[in-house]
FILO-477192 format. One record per residue (C-alpha): residue number from 0; x, y, z. Coordinates in nm, 2 decimals. Example, Ala and Ser with C-alpha at 12.3 -4.5 7.8 and 13.67 -1.06 7.14 Angstrom:
(pt 0, (1.23, -0.45, 0.78)),
(pt 1, (1.37, -0.11, 0.71)),
end
This chain:
(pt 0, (0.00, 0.00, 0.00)),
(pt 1, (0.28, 0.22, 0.08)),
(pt 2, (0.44, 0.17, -0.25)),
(pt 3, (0.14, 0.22, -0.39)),
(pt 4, (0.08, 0.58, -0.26)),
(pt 5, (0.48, 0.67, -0.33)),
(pt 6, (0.37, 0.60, -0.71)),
(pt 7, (0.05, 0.80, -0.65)),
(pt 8, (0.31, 1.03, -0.50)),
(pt 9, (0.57, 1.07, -0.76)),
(pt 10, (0.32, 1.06, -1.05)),
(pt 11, (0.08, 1.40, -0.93)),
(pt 12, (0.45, 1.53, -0.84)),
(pt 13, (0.61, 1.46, -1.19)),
(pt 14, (0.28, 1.59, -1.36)),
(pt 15, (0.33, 1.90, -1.15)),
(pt 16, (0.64, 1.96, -1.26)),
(pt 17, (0.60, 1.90, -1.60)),
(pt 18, (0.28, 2.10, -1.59)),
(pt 19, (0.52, 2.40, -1.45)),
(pt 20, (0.81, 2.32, -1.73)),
(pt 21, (0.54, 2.38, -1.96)),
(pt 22, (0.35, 2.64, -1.86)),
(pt 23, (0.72, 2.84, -1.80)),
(pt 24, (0.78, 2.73, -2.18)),
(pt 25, (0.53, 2.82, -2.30)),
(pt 26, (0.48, 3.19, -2.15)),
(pt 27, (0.87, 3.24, -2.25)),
(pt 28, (0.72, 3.15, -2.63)),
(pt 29, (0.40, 3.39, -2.59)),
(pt 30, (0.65, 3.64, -2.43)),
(pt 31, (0.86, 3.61, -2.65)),
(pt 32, (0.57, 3.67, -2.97)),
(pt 33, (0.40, 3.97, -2.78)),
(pt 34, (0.74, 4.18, -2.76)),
(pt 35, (0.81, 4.08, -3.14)),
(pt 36, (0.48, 4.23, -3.24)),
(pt 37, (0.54, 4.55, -3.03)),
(pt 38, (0.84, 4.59, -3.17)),
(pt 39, (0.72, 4.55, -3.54)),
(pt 40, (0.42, 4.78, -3.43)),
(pt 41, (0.58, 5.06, -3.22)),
(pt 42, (0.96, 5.00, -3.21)),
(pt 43, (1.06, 4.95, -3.55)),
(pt 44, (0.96, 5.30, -3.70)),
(pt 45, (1.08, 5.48, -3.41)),
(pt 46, (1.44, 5.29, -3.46)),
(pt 47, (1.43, 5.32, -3.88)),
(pt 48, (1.41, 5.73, -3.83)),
(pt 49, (1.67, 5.70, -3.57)),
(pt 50, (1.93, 5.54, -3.75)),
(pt 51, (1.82, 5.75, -4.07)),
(pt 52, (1.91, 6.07, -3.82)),
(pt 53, (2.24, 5.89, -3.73)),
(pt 54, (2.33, 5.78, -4.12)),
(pt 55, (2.28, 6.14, -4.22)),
(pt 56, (2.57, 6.29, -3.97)),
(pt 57, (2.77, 6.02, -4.05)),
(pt 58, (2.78, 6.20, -4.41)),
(pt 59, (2.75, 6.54, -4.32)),
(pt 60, (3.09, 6.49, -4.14)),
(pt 61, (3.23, 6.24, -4.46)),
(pt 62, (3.15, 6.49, -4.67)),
(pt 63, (3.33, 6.78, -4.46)),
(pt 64, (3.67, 6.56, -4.47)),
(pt 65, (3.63, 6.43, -4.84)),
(pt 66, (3.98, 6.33, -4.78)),
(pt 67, (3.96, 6.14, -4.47)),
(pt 68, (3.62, 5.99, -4.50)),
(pt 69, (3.76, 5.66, -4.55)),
(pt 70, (3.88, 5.69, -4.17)),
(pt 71, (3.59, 5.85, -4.07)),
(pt 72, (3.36, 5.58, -4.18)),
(pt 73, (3.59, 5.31, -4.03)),
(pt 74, (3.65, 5.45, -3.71)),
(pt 75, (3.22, 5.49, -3.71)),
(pt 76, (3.16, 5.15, -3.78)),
(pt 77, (3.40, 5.09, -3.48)),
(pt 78, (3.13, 5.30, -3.24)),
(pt 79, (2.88, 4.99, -3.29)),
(pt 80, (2.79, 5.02, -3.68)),
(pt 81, (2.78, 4.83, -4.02)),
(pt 82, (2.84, 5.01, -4.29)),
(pt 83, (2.82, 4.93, -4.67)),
(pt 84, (2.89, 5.24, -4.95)),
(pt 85, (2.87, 5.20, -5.32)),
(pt 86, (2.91, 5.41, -5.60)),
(pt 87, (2.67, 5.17, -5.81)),
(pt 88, (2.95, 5.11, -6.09)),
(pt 89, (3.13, 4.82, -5.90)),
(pt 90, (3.30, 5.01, -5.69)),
(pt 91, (3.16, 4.85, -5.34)),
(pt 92, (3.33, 4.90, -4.93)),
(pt 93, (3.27, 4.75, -4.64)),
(pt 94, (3.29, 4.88, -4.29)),
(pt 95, (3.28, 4.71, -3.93)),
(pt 96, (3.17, 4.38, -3.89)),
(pt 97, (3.05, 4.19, -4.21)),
(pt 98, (2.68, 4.15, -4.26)),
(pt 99, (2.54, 3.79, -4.26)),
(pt 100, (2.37, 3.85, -4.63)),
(pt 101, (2.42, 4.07, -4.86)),
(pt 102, (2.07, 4.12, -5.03)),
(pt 103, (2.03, 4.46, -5.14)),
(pt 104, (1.81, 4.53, -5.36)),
(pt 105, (1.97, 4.69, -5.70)),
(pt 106, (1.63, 4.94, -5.73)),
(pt 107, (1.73, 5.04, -5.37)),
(pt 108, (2.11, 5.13, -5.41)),
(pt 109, (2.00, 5.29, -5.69)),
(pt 110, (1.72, 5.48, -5.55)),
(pt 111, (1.97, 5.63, -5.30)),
(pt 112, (2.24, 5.72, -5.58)),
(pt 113, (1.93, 5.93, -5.71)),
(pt 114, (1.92, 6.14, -5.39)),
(pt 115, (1.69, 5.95, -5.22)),
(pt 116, (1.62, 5.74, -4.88)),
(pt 117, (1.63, 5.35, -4.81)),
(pt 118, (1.46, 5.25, -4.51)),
(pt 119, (1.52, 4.87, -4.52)),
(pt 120, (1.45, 4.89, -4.13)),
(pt 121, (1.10, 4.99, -4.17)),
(pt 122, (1.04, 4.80, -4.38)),
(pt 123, (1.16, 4.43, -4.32)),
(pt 124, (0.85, 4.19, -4.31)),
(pt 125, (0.67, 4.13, -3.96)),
(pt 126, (0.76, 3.75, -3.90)),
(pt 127, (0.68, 3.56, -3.54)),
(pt 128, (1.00, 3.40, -3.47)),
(pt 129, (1.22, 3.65, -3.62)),
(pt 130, (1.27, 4.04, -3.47)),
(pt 131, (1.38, 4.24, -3.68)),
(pt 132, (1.65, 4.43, -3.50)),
(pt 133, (1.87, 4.14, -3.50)),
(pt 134, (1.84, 4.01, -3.83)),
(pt 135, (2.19, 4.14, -4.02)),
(pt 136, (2.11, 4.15, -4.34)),
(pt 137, (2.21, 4.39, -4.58)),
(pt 138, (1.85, 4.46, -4.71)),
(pt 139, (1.75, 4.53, -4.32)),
(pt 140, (1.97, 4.92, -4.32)),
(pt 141, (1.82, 5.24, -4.39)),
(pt 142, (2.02, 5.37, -4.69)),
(pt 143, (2.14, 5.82, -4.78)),
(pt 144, (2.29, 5.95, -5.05)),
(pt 145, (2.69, 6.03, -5.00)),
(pt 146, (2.92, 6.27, -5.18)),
(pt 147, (3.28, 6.15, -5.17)),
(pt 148, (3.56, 6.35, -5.40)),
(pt 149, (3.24, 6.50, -5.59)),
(pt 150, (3.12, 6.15, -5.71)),
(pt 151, (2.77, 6.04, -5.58)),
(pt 152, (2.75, 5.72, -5.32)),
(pt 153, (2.51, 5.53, -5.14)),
(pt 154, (2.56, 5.49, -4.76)),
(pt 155, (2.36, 5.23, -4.63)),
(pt 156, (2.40, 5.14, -4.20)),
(pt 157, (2.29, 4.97, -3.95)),
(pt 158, (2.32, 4.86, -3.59)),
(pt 159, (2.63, 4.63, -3.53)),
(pt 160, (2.40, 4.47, -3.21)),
(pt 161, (2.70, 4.18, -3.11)),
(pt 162, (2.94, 4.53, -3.07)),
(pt 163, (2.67, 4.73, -2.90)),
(pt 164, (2.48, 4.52, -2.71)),
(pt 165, (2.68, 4.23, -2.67)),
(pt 166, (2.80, 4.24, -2.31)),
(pt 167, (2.45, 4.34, -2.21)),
(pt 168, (2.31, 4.05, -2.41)),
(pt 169, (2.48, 3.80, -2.23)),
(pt 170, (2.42, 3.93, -1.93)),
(pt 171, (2.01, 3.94, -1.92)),
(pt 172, (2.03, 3.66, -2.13)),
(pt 173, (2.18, 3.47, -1.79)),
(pt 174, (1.93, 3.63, -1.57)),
(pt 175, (1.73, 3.53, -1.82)),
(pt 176, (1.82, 3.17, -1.73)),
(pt 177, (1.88, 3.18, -1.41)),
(pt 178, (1.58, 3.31, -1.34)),
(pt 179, (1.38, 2.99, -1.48)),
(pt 180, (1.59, 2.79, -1.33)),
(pt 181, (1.61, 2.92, -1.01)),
(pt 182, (1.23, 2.93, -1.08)),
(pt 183, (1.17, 2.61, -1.13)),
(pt 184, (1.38, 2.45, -0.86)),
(pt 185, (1.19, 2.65, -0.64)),
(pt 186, (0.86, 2.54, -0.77)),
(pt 187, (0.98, 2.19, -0.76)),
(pt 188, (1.02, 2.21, -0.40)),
(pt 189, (0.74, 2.41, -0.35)),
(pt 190, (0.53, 2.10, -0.51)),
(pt 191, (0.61, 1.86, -0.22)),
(pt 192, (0.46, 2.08, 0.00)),
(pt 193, (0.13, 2.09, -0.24)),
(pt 194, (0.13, 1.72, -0.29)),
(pt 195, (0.18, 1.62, 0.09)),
(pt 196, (-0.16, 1.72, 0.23)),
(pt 197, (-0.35, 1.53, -0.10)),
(pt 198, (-0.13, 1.22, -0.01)),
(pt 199, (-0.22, 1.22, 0.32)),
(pt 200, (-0.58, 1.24, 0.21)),
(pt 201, (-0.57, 0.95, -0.06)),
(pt 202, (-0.37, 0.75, 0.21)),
(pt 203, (-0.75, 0.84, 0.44)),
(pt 204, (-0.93, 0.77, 0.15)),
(pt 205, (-0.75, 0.40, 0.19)),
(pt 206, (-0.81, 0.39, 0.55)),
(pt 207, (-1.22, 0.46, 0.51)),
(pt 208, (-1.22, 0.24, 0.19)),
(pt 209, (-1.09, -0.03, 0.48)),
(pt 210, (-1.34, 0.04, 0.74)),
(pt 211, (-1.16, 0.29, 0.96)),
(pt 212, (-1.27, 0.62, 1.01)),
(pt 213, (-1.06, 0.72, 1.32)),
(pt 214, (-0.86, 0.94, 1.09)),
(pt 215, (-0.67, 1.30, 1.21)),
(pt 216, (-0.55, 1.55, 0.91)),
(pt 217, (-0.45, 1.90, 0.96)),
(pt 218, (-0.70, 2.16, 0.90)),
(pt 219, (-0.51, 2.46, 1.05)),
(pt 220, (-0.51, 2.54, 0.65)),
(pt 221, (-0.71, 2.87, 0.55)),
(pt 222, (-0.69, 2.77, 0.21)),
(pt 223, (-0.86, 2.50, -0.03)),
(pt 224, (-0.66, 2.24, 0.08)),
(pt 225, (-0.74, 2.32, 0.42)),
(pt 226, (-1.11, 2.28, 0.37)),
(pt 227, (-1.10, 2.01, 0.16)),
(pt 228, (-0.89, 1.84, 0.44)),
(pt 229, (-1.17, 2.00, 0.71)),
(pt 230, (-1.47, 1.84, 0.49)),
(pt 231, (-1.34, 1.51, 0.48)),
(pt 232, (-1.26, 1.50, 0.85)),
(pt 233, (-1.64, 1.58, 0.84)),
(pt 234, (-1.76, 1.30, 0.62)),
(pt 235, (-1.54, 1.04, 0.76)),
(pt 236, (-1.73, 1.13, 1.13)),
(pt 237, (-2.02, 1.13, 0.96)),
(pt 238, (-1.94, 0.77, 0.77)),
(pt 239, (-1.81, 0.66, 1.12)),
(pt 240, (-2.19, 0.72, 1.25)),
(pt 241, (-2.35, 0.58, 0.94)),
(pt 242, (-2.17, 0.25, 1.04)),
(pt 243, (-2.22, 0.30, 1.41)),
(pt 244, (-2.58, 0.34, 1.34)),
(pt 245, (-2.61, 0.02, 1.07)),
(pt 246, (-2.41, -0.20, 1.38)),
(pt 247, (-2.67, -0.10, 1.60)),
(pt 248, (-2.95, -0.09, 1.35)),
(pt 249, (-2.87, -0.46, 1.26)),
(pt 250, (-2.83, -0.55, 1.62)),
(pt 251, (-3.11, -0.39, 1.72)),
(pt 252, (-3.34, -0.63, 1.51)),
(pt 253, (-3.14, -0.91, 1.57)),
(pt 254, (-3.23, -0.87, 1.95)),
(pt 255, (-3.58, -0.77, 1.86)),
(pt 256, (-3.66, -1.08, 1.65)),
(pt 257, (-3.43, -1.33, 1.85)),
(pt 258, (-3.68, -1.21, 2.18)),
(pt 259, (-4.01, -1.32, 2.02)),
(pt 260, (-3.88, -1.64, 1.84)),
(pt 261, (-3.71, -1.74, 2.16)),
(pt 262, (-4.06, -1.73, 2.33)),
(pt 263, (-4.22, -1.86, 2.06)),
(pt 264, (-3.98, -2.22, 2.01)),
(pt 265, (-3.97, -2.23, 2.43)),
(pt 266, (-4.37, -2.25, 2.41)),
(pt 267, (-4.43, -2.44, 2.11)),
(pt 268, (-4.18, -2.71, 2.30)),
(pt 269, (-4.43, -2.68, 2.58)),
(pt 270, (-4.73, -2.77, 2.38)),
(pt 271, (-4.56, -3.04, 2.20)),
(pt 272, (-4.49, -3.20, 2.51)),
(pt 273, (-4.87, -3.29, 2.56)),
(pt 274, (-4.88, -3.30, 2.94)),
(pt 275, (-4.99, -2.90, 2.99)),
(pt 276, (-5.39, -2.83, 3.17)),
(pt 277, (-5.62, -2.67, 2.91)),
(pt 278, (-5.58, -2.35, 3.07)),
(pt 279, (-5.22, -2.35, 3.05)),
(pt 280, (-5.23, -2.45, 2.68)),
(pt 281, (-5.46, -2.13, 2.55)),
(pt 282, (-5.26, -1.93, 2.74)),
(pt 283, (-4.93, -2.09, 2.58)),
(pt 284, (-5.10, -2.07, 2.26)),
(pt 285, (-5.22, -1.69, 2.28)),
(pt 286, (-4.86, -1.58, 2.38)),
(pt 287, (-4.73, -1.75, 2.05)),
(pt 288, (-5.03, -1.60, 1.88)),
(pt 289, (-4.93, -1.23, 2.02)),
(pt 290, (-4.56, -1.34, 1.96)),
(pt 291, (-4.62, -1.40, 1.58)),
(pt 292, (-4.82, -1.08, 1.52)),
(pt 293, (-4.49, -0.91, 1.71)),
(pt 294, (-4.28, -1.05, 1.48)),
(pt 295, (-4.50, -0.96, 1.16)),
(pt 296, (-4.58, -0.57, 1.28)),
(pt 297, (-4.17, -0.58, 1.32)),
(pt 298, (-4.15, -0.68, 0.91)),
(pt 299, (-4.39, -0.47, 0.81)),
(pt 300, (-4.21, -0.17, 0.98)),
(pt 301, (-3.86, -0.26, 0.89)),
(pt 302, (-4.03, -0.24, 0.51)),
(pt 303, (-4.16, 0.07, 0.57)),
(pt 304, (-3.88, 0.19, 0.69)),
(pt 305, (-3.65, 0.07, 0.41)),
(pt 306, (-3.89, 0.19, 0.12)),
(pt 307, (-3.88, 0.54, 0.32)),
(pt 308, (-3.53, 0.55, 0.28)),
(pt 309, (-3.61, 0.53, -0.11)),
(pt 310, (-3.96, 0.78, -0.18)),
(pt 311, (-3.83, 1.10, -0.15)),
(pt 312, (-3.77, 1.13, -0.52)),
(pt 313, (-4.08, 0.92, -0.57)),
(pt 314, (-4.33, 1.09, -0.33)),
(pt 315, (-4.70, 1.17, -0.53)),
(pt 316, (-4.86, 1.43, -0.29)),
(pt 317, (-5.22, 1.59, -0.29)),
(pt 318, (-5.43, 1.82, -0.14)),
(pt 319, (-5.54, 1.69, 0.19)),
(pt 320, (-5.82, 1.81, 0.43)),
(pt 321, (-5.63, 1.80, 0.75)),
(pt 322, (-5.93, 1.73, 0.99)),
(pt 323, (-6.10, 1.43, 0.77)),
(pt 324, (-5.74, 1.27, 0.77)),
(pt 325, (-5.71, 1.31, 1.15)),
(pt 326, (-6.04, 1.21, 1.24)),
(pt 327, (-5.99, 0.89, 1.02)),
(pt 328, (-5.68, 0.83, 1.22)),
(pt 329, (-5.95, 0.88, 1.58)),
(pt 330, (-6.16, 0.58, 1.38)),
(pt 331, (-5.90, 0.35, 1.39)),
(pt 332, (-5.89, 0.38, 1.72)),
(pt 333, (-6.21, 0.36, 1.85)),
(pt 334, (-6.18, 0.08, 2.02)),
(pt 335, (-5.89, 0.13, 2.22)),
(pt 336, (-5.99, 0.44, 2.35)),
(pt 337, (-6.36, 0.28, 2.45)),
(pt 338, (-6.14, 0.03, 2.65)),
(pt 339, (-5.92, 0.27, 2.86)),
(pt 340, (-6.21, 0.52, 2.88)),
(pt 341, (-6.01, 0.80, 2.73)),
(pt 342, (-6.16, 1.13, 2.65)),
(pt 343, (-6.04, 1.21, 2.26)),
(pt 344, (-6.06, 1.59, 2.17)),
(pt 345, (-6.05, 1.74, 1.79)),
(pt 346, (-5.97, 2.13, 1.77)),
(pt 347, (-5.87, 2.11, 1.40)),
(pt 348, (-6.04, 2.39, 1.13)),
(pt 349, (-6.24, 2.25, 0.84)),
(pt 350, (-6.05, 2.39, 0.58)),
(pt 351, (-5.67, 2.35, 0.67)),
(pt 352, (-5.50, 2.19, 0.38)),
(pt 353, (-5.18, 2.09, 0.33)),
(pt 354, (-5.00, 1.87, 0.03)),
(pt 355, (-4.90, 1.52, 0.10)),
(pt 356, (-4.93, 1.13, 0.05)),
(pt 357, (-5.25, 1.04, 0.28)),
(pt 358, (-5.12, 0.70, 0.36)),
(pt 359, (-4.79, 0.80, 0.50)),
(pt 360, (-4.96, 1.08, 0.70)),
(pt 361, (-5.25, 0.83, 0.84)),
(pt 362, (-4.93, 0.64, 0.96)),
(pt 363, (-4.81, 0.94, 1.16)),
(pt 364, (-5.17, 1.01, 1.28)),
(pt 365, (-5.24, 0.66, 1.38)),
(pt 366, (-4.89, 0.60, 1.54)),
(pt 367, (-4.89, 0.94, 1.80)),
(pt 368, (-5.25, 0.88, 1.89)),
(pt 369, (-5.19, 0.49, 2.00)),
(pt 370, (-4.89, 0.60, 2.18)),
(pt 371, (-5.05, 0.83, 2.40)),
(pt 372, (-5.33, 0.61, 2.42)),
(pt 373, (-5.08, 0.30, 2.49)),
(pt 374, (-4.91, 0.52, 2.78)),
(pt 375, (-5.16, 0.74, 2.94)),
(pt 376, (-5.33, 0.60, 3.21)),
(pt 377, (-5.72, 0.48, 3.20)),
(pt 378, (-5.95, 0.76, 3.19)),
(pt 379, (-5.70, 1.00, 3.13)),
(pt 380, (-5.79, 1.19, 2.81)),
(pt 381, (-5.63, 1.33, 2.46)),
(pt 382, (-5.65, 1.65, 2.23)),
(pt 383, (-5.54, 1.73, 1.89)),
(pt 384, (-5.55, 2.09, 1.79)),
(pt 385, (-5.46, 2.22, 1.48)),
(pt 386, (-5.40, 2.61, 1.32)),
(pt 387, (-5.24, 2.79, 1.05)),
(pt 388, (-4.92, 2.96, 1.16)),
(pt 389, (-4.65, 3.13, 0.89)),
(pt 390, (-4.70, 2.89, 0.66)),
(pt 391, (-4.72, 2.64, 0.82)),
(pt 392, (-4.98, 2.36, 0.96)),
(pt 393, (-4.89, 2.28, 1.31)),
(pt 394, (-5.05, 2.04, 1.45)),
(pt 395, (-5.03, 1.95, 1.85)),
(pt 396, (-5.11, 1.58, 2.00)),
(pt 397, (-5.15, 1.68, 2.37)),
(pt 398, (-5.20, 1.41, 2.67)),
(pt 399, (-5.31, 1.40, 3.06)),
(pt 400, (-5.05, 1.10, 3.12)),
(pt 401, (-4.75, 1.09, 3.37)),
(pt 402, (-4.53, 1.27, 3.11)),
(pt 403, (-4.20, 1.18, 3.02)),
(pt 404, (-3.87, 1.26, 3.20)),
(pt 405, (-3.62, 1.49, 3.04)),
(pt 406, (-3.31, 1.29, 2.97)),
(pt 407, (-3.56, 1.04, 2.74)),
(pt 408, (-3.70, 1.34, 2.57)),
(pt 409, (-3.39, 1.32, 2.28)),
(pt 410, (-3.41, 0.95, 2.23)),
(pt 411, (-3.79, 0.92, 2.12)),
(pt 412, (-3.76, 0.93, 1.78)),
(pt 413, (-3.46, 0.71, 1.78)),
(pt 414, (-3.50, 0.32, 1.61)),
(pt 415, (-3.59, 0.07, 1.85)),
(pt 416, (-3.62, 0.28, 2.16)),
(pt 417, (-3.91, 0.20, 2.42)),
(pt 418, (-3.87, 0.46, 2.73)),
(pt 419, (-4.11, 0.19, 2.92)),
(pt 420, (-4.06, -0.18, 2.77)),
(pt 421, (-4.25, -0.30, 3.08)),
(pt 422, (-4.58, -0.06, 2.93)),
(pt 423, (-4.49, -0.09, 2.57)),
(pt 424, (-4.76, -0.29, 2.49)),
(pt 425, (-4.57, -0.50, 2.24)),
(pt 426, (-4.41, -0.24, 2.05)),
(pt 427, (-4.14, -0.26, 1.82)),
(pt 428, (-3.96, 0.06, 1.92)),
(pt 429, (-3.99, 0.19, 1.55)),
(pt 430, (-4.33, 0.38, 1.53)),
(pt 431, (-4.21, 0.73, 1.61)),
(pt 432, (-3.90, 0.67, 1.41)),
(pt 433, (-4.11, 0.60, 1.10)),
(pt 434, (-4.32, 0.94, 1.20)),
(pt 435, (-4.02, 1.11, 1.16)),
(pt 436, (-3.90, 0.97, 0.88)),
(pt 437, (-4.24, 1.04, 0.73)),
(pt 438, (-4.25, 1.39, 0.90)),
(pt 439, (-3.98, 1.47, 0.72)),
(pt 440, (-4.02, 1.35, 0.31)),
(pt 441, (-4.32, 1.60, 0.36)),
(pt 442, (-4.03, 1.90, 0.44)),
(pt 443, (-4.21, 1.90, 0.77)),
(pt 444, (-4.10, 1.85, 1.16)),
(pt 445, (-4.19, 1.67, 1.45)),
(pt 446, (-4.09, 1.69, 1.78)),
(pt 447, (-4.21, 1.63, 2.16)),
(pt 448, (-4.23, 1.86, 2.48)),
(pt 449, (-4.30, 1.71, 2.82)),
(pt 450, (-4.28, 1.78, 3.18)),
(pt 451, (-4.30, 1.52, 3.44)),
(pt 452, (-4.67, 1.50, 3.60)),
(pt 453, (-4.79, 1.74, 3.34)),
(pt 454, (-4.83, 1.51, 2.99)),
(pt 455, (-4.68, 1.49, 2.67)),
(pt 456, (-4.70, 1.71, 2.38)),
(pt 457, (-4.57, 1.59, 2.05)),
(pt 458, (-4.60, 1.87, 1.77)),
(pt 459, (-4.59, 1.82, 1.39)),
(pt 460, (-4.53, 2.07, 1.17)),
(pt 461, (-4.57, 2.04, 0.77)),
(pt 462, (-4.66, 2.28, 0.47)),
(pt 463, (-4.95, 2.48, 0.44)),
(pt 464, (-5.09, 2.45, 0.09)),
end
């Protein structure tokens, strides 16, 4: 595994770095095309009329000392300039440092022997990879007429850039590349930091993929990293409850069905023994009976609950008339409430409406109303009272039991939990856990108040259509 992450490791760190290689490539390239077009946009004219300024006291000052301006031109060209003159009959001199082509145009040398100007410089063609003031070329001077012993010449010039420049050159050209490589050593190092924190997260990743969810990373981080690492230390808590919840979920119904068909196979021995009084056999048989019907309200629960888990996308809803649906619920339990002699009290408006699937909600009804009426004691009584309140239908189960002590309060909607087994009547534990559940696929709430000695409240609160 560790081997495995030092790959991980080494490949997101080589694809950094090549990433930064590239990227530092690649801006030198655009760099390098952006200043090439400024210079054949705004540079370029401004350096041909510079050098046609500097070409024309060159011959001003040749043409002062006719008889030294073979000196004069050599010691220019010395200064940092090429220089080329030409009579246009054959007669052709060099000066300074020898130009790489010699491609003058004839039309030009000629157009300069007329009195005229060349400006080469200007002129030379815009091309990406090539700037202009370095080419040396013959054709890339700017060209004036010259008068030298009273016969007309051509003076053409240009920068000699090696003589000029050529110290300078050298020297940004190694800052140049000291720079990048200073650059990217840095970055290189710079990229073990980055890649640490998302190692230590795939090695978590590993470590949850494996079942273990006691996992620390640093989250002192402001910045993404730092929250990513801070929102996976909050799902791997919140995985570590999922699974704590599914352990005691599945122990949970282990116990609860174990219970029942323990009772059931120790009685059905009984009565298979043959030797039990009448008496003792009904009541053998009834407890079997009641067991069963345990068992099979337990299934029928534990598939409700697990086809909750799956109906929010695929919940049909529909205008329901709050007071017929509760009083349907009161129907159910008739009976029940005959036999314990419980008063049952409706305060719920006609026309309160609100949107939702009616079987679910008859579930919720029917479970909070045999609650109350499973732990109040006989002759007690029970009100349900309903209004409209900012939106919202809120709708209030009230009893006149023993009410229910604080510390339980928080664990009533949990799965499985009885806050009296010895007066559950039977129950699963799940009923109020499916209320919730079903509470809340209608965007609604549910919760209970209570004081000792004063009753039980449990309020549901869902959308007002």
């Amino acid at each position: 595994m560790k081997n495995r992450f030092a790959r991980l490791n080494r490949s997101l760190y080589i694809r950094v770095c090549l990433t930064t290689i590239l990227a530092v490539a690649v801006s030198a390239l655009l760099g390098f095309l952006v200043s090439n077009v400024y210079y054949h946009a705004s540079l370029k004219p401004y350096n041909d009329a510079k050098l046609t300024g500097i070409a024309y006291e060159i011959q001003r000052t040749a043409e002062l000392r006719p008889g030294d301006a073979d000196i004069y031109l050599a010691s220019a060209a010395a200064l940092g300039y090429e220089l080329y003159v030409t009579d246009g009959a054959g007669e052709e001199r060099f000066y300074g440092r020898d130009f790489r082509q010699r491609d003058l145009d004839e039309a030009a040398a000629r157009k300069v022997l007329d009195g005229g100007e060349y400006h080469g410089v200007a002129a030379f063609p815009n091309r990406p990879f090539i700037t202009g003031f370095f080419d040396n070329r013959l054709s890339n001077t700017v060209g004036v007429p010259l008068t030298i012993g009273g016969k007309p010449a051509a003076l053409f010039l240009r920068p000699d850039v090696i003589l000029q420049f050529g110290e300078l050159r050298s020297f940004f050209a190694m800052i140049g590349l000291l720079t990048v490589a200073f650059s990217i050593a840095i970055f290189l190092i710079a990229t073990r930091y980055l890649v640490k924190p998302i190692t230590r997260m795939t090695a978590a990743t590993q470590q949850i993929a494996d079942g273990r969810y006691g996992i620390e990373l640093p989250t002192r981080r402001q910045d993404e990293i730092g929250q990513l690492a801070g929102h996976f230390m909050t799902m791997s808590r919140s995985l570590s409850r999922a699974e704590q919840s599914r352990r005691e979920f599945v122990a949970n119904v282990s116990h609860e069905i174990q219970s029942p068909l323990t009772s059931i196979q120790g009685f059905a021995q009984e009565l298979a023994a043959g030797r039990l009084p009448d008496e003792e056999r009904v009541r053998y048989a009834g407890i079997i009976g009641e067991e069963s019907r345990r068992l099979s309200a337990l299934g029928r629960q534990l598939l409700l609950l697990s086809s909750l888990d799956r109906m929010e996308d695929g919940l049909v809803r529909s205008p329901l008339n709050l007071r017929a649906e509760i009083r349907r619920a009161a129907e159910v339990l008739d009976w029940q409430l005959d036999e314990k002699g419980i008063a049952l009290k409706l305060a719920v408006p006609d026309r309160l409406l609100v949107l939702g699937e009616a079987t679910l909600l008859d579930q919720v009804w029917i479970n909070l109303l045999s609650n109350a009426v499973k732990h109040i004691p006989e002759g007690r009584s029970i009100s349900v009272a309903a209004e409209a309140r900012d939106g919202w239908c809120e709708v209030r189960f009230a009893d006149t039991g023993d009410g229910i002590p604080p510390e339980k309060l928080p664990l009533l909607f949990e799965r499985f939990y009885r806050g009296d087994p010895a007066r559950s009547g039977g129950g699963t534990g799940l009923g109020l856990a499916i209320s919730r559940q079903i509470v809340q696929l209608h965007d609604g709430t549910i919760s209970a108040e209570s004081e000792p000695g004063q009753g039980s409240t449990f309020i549901v609160k869902l959308p007002r259509l």
